[in-house]
N, C-alpha and C positions, 0 to 999 in steps of 0.2 A: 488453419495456422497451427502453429505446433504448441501442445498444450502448453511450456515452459513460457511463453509468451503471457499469457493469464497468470500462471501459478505464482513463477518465481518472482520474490518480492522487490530485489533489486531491478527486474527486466519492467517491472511495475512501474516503476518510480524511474527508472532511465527513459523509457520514451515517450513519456510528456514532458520529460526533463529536454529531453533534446528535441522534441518538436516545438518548446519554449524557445529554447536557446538559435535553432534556424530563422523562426518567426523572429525575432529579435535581431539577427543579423540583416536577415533579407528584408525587413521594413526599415530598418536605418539605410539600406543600399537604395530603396523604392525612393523614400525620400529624397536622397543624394540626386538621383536620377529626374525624379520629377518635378526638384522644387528648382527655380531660379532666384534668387538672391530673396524677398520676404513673400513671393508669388507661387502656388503649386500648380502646376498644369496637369488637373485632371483629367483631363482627352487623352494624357499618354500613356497614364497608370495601364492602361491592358494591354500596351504596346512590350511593357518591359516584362521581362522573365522575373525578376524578382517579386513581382505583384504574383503570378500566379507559384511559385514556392510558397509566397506565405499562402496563398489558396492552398494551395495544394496539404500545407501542412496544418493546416486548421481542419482541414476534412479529415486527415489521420487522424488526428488526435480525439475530434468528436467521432469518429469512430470507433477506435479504441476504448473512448471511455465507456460507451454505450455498451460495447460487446465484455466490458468488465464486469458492467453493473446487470446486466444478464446473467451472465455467468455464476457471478457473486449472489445474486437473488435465487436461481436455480439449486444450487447448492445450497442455502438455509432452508431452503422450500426442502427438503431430501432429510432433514434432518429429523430424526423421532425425536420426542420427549426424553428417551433415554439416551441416543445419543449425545443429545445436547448435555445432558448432565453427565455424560461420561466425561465429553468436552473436558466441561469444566473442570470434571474432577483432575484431570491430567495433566490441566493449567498446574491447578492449586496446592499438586503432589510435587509436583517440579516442582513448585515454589518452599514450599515445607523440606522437600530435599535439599535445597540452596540452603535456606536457615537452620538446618540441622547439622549439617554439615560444619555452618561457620559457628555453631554455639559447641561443638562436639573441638572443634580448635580451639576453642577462647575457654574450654572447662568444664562448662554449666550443665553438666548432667541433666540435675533434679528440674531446670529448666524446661531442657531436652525432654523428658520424661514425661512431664506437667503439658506442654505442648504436642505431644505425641498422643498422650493419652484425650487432647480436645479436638484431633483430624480424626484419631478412632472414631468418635462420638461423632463425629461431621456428618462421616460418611457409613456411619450402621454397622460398623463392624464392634459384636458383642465382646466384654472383657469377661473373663475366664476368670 
């Protein structure tokens, strides 16, 4: 399958979202189908097609999840000690970039400065 499938975090979260949302149509229709007024006639549930869509989309889905959580384990598995803390460092620059930004709008220099100089020290970079 094509990697965008695994990666992107919207295609993630859309199809279990929508093999939710089938399963929920097509077992309200299963119902419609196989119940008669407070009685359900089991012997026909495999007769109708809507019994096998929600089959059918219950096998995607645990499939799906399965080959995520592979995927997803393989990848932390690949990861060095230094990677990982590069990771992080990248999160945590972005984020100091965000807050820098909005205290460098609101004024707060010496703020700015004061915080600047404790991500230096974070991350080992020597002051001069």
């Amino acid at each position: 399958m094509p990697d965008i499938i695994y990666r992107n975090p919207w295609v993630r979260a859309l199809i279990p979202l929508l093999c939710a949302t089938v399963v929920g149509v097509a077992s309200s229709a299963l119902i419609v189908e196989v119940a008669t007024g407070q009685d359900i006639d089991w012997s026909a549930m495999p007769k109708k097609v809507s019994f096998y869509v929600v089959l059918a989309c219950v096998v995607v889905a645990c499939a799906y999840q399965v080959k995520l959580a592979k995927r997803d384990n393989e990848l932390l598995k690949g990861f060095t000690p230094k990677q990982y803390e590069a990771c992080i460092r990248n999160r945590v620059a972005e984020d100091v970039a965000k807050r820098s930004k909005k205290l460098i709008n609101e004024g707060k220099i010496d703020q700015l400065v004061a915080e600047t100089d404790a991500f230096k020290k974070l991350f080992g970079e020597e002051q001069k």
